[in-house]
Wavefront OBJ file of the C-alpha trace (Angstrom):
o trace
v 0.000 0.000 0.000
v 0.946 3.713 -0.279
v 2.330 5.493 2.732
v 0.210 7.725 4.776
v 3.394 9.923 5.496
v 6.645 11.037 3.975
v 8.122 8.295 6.034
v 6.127 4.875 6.852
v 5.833 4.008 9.979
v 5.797 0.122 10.752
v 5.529 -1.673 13.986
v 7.047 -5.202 13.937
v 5.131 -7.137 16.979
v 6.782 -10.208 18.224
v 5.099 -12.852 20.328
v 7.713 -15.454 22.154
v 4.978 -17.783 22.789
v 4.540 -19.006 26.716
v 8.013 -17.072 27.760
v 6.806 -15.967 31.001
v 8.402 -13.887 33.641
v 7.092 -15.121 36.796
v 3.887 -15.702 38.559
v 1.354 -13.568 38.821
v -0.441 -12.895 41.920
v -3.868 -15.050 41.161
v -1.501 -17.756 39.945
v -2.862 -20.069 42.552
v -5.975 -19.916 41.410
v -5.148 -21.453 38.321
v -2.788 -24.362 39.932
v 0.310 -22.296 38.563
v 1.956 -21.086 42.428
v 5.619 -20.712 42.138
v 6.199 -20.485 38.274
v 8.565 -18.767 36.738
v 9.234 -19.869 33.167
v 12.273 -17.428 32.394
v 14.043 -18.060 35.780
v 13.475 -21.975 35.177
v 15.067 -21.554 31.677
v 17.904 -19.344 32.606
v 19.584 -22.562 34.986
v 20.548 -24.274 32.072
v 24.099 -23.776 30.975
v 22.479 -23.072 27.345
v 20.615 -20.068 28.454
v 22.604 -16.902 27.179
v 20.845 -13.377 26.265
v 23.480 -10.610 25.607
v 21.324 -8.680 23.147
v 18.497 -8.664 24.978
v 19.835 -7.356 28.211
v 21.414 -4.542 26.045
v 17.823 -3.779 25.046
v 16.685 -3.658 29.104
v 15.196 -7.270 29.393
v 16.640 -8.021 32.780
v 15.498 -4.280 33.918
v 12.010 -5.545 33.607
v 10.202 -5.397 36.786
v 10.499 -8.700 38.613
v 13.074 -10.177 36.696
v 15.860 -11.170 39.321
v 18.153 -13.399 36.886
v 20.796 -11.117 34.929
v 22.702 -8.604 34.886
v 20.684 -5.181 34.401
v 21.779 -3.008 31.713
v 23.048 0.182 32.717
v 21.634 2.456 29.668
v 19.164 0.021 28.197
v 18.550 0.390 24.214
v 15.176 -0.104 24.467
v 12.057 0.696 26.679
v 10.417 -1.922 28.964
v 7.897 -3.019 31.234
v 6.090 -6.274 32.439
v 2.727 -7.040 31.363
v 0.038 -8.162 33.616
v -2.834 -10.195 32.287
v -6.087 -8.233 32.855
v -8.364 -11.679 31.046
v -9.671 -14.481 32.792
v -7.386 -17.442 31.627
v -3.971 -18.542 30.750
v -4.100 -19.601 27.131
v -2.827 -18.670 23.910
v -6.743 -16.952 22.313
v -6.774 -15.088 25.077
v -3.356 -13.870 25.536
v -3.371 -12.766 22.077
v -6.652 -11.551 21.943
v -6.044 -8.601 25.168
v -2.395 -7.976 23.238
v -5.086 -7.040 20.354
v -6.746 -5.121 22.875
v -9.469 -7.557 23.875
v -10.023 -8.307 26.881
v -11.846 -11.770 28.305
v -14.178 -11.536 31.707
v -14.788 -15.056 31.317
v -12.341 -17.745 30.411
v -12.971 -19.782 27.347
v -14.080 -23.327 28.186
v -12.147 -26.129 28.802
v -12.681 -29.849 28.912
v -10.282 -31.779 31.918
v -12.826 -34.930 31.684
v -12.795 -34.756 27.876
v -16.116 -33.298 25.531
v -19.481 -34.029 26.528
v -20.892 -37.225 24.523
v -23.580 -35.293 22.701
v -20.907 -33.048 20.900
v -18.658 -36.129 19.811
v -21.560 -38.394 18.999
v -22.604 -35.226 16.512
v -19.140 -35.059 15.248
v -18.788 -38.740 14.580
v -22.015 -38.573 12.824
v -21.188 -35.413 10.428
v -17.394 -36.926 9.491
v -18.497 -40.693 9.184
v -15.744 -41.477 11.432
v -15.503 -42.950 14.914
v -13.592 -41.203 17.591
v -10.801 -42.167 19.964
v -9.149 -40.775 23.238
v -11.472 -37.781 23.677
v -9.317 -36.527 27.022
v -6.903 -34.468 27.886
v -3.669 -35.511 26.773
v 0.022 -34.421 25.733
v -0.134 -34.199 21.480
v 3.101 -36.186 21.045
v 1.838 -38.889 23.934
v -1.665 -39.491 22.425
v -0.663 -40.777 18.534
v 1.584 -42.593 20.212
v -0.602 -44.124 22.317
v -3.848 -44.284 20.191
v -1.384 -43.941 16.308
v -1.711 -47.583 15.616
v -5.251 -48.227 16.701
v -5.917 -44.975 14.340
v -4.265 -46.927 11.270
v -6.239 -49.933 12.081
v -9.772 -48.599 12.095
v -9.324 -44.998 10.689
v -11.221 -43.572 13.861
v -9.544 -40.014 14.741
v -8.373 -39.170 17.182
v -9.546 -36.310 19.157
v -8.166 -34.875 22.108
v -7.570 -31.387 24.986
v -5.668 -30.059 27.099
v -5.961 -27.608 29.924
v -6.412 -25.066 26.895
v -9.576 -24.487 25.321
v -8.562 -26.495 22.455
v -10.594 -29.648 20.422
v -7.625 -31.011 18.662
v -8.062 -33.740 15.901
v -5.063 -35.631 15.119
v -4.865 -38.056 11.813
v -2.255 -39.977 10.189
v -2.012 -38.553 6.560
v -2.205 -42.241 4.835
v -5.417 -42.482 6.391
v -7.167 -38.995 6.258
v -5.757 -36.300 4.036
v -4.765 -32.990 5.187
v -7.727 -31.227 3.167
v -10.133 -34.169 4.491
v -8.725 -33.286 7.803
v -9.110 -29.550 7.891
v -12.588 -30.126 6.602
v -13.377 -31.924 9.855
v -11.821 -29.276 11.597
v -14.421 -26.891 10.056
v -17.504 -29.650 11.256
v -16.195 -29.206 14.427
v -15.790 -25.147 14.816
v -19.732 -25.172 13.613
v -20.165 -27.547 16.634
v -18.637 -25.594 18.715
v -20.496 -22.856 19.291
v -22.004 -21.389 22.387
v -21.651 -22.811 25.788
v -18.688 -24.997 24.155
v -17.128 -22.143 22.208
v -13.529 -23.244 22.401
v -10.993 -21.306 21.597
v -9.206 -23.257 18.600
v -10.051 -26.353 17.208
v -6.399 -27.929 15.884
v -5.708 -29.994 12.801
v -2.675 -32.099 14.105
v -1.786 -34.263 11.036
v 1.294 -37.035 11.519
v 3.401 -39.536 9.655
v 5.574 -42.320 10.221
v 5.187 -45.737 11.328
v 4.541 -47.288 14.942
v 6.184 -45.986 17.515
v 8.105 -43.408 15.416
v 4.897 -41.303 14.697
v 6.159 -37.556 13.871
v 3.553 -34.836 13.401
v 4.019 -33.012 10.518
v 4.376 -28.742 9.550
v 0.790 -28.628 8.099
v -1.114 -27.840 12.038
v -3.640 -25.467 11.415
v -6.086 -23.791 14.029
v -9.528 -22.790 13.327
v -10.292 -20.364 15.842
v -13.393 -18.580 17.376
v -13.477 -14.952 16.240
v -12.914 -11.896 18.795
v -15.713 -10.529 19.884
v -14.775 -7.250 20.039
v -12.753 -5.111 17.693
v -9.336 -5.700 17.774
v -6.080 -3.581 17.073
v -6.232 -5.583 13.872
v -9.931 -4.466 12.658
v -9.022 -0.797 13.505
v -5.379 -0.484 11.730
v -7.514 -2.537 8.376
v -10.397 0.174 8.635
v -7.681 2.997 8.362
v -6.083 1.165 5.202
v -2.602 -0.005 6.959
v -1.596 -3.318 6.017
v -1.508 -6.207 9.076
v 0.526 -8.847 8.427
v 0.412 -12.096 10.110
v 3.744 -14.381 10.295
v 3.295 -17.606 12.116
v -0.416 -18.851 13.744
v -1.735 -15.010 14.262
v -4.114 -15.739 11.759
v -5.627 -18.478 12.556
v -5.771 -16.748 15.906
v -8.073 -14.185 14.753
v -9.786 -16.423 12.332
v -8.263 -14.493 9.978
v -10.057 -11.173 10.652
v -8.306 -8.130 10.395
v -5.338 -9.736 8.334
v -4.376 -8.141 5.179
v -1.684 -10.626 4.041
v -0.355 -13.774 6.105
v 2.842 -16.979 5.614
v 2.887 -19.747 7.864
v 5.781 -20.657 9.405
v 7.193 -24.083 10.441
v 9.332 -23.061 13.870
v 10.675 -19.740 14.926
v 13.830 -20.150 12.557
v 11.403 -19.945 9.801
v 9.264 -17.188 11.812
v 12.294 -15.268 12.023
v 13.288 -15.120 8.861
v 10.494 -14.507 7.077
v 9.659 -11.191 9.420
v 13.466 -10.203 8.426
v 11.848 -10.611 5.095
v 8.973 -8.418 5.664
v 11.299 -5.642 6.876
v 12.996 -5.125 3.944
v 9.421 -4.882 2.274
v 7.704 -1.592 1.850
v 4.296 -0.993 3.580
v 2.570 0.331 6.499
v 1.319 -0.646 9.407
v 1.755 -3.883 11.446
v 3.686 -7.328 11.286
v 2.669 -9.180 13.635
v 4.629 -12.508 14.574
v 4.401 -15.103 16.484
v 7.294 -17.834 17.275
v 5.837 -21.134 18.325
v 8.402 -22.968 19.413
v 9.494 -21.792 22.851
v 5.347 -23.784 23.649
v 4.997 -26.471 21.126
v 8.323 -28.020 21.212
v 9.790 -27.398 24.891
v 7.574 -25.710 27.275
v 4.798 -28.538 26.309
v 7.602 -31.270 26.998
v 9.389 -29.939 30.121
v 12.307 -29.672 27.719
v 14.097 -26.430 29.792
v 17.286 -27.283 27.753
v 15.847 -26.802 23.945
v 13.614 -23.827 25.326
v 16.983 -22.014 26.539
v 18.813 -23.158 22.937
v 15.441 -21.490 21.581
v 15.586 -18.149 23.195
v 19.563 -17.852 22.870
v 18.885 -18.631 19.053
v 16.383 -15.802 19.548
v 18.561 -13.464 21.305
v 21.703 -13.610 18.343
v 18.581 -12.794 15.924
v 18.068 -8.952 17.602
v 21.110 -7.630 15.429
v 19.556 -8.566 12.159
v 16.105 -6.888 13.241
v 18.062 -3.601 14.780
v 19.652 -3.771 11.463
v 17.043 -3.427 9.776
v 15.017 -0.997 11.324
v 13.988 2.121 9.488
v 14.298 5.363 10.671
v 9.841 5.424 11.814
v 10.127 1.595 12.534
v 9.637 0.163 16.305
v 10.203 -2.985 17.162
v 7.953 -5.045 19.844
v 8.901 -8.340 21.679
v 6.011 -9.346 24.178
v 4.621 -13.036 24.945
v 1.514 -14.146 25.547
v 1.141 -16.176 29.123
v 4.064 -18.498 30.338
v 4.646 -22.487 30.423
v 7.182 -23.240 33.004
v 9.622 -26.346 31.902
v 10.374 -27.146 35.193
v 7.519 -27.759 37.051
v 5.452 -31.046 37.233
v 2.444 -29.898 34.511
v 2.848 -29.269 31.025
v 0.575 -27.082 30.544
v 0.357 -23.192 30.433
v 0.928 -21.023 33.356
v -0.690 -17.797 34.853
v 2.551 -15.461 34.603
v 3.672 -11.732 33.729
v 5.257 -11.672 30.441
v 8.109 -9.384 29.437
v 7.753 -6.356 26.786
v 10.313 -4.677 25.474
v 10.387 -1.659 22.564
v 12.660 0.098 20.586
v 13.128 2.371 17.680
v 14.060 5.470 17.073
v 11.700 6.985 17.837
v 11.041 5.434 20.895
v 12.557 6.667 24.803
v 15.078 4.626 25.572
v 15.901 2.898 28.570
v 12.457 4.313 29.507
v 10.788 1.806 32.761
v 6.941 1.713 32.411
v 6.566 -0.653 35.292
v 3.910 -2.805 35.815
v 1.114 -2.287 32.944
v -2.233 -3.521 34.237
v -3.166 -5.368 31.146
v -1.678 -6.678 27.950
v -3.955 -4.277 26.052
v -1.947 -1.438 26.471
v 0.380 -3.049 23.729
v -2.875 -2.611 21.134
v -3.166 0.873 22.831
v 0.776 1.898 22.105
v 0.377 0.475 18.812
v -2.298 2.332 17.446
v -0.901 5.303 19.144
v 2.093 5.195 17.121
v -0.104 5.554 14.425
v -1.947 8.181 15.168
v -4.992 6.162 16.282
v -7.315 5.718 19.726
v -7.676 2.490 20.729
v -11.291 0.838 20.783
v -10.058 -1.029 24.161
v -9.345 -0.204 27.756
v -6.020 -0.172 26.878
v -3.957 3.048 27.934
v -0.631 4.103 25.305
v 2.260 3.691 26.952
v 3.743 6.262 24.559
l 1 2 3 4 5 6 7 8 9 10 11 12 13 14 15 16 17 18 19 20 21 22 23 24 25 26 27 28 29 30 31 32 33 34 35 36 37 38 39 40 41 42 43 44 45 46 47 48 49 50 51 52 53 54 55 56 57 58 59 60 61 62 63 64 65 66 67 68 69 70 71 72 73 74 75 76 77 78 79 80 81 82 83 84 85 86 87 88 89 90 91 92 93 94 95 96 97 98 99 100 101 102 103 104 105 106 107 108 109 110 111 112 113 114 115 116 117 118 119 120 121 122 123 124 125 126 127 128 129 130 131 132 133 134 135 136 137 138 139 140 141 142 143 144 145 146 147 148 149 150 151 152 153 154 155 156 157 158 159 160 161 162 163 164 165 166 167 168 169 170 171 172 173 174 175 176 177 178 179 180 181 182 183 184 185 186 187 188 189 190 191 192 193 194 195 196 197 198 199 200 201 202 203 204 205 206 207 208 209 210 211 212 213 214 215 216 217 218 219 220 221 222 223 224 225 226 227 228 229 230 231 232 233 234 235 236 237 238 239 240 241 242 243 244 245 246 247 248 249 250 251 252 253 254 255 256 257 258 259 260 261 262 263 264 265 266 267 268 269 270 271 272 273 274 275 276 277 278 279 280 281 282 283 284 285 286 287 288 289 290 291 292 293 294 295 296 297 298 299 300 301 302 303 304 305 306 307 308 309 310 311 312 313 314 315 316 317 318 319 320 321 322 323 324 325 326 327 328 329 330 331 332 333 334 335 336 337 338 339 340 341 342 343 344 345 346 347 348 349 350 351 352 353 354 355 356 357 358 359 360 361 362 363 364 365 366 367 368 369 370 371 372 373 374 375 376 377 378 379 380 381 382 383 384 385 386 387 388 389 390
């Protein structure tokens, strides 16, 4: 698109998905007491964030691992989550300025037998599992029973998630997403989950691998989001990663999906050297999916030290109206006994040059205020209870 300037201004948003900062002060209330996913990480001997610090990471509020930077790049502050819930909808969501009274539901005993015997009707297919369980666990577990009768196999977690998981000999990927879709219609209302999850695998038993081609079919904000406002003034939004599918696609002017952060990564390096204005929006799966899910504190540390040798390449390439964002969106402590998400303050950090540096905002009392800084920058009030931190 055209500028709306002489110079175009661009915000580049990045999520590091479930990096957490510590617990937050109703963490008990959602079994999470005593998390802390950064400190966890930063014990193993992998864990090394130079660039980061130098942008005024370990100045954050509440941090007490590091070394704090004495004239910090960047600006900073830690985020407290104003929504009901711990998940990755909802985190997103209030970072898009929406924010959740009500957690999304969730299904610790599995879905009711009226939704799956609806499902099982509409696909044709029987159903196995139907419980919480861990995504790399359950094809293992139910893979070969799924190759002998072709029954799929559907599963939660402690997310609001229906996840459908299919070997791609037996169902297709297109067959698969179209059950997806049967699914979001069913679950509507009362059982409006967050995402339903196409979680397609290959391989042979016991060395089952799921496969690049995930895709989430989400239920759609209900409010306007950062996203609908920036498309309504005619700046582009561009999704890299699962922001997307997220939003369900609404407010989204162009989108690429990624297979890991190193892919993430490069293709928002890619997007900087573009011309356009308006938002890029990114999120990097990996620090969840891969180790916080598996109480793997080793890879998550390798992830965000990968991360952290990245910032020179994005300060690089940072125009003189650009700002660059790094937020997360809850937290998902590798060291503690569950696997699942945890109720923590997550770090932001932003810089530019036209932003303050070294510049302490403390504790913001919601993750909208990102959606409200955003829009801010462009010249915009935000449709949220958000408040600029600009």
């Amino acid at each position: 698109m055209e500028g709306k300037g002489c110079a175009m201004k661009r915000v580049f948003l990045i999520v590091l998905d479930s990096v957490g900062i510590g617990e937050m002060p109703d963490a008990a209330e959602y079994g999470d007491a005593g998390s802390n996913t950064l400190r966890t990480v930063s014990k193993s001997r992998y864990f090394f964030m130079p660039n980061l610090r130098k942008l005024g990471f370990f100045n954050i509020e509440g941090v007490s691992i590091g070394e704090k930077e004495a004239a910090p790049l960047g600006s900073f502050a830690r985020m407290k989550e104003l929504s009901k819930g711990k998940d990755t909808t909802i985190g997103h969501w209030e970072i898009a300025g929406v924010v959740s009274d009500a957690p999304l539901p969730v299904y610790p005993h599995g879905f009711p037998k009226g939704i799956i015997e609806e499902f099982k009707k509409r696909t044709g297919r029987g159903v196995l599992c139907n419980r919480p369980y861990s995504g790399t666990k359950v094809i293992e577990d139910y893979g070969e029973k799924h190759l002998e009768t072709g029954d799929l196999i559907v599963y939660t977690s402690a997310d609001s998630v229906f996840q459908i998981a299919a070997h791609e000999k037996i169902v297709s990927v297109d067959q698969l997403y179209e059950y997806c879709k049967i699914a979001r219609e069913l679950l509507s209302g009362e059982h409006g989950v967050g995402r339903v999850i196409a979680r397609p695998f290959t391989g042979s038993a016991k060395k089952f691998k799921r496969t690049s081609a995930r895709h989430d079919f989400s239920i759609e904000p209900p409010k306007v989001t950062m996203l609908d406002q920036l498309l309504a003034e005619g700046y582009d939004v561009i999704s890299v990663g699962k922001i997307a599918d997220i939003f369900a696609g609404r407010g989204i002017t162009d989108a690429v999906r990624t297979a890991g952060n190193e892919e993430g990564i490069d293709r928002t390096l890619e997007f900087m050297e573009k011309d356009f204005e308006g938002l890029c929006f990114t999120n990097l799966v990996d620090y969840d999916m891969l180790y916080g899910h598996r109480n793997d504190v080793d890879g998550y540390a390798k992830a965000l030290t990968f991360f952290d040798t990245q910032i020179p390449r994005f300060l690089r390439r940072m125009r003189k109206e650009d700002v660059l964002m790094i937020t997360a969106d809850h937290g998902c402590d590798p060291g503690t006994a569950s696997t699942d998400h945890s109720r923590e303050y997550t770090p932001f950090l932003m810089v530019g040059e036209t932003v303050p540096a070294g510049v302490d905002f403390g504790t913001r009392e919601g993750f909208c205020d990102i959606a409200a800084t955003v829009l801010s920058i462009f010249g915009l009030a935000a449709d949220c209870r958000g408040v600029s931190m600009l």
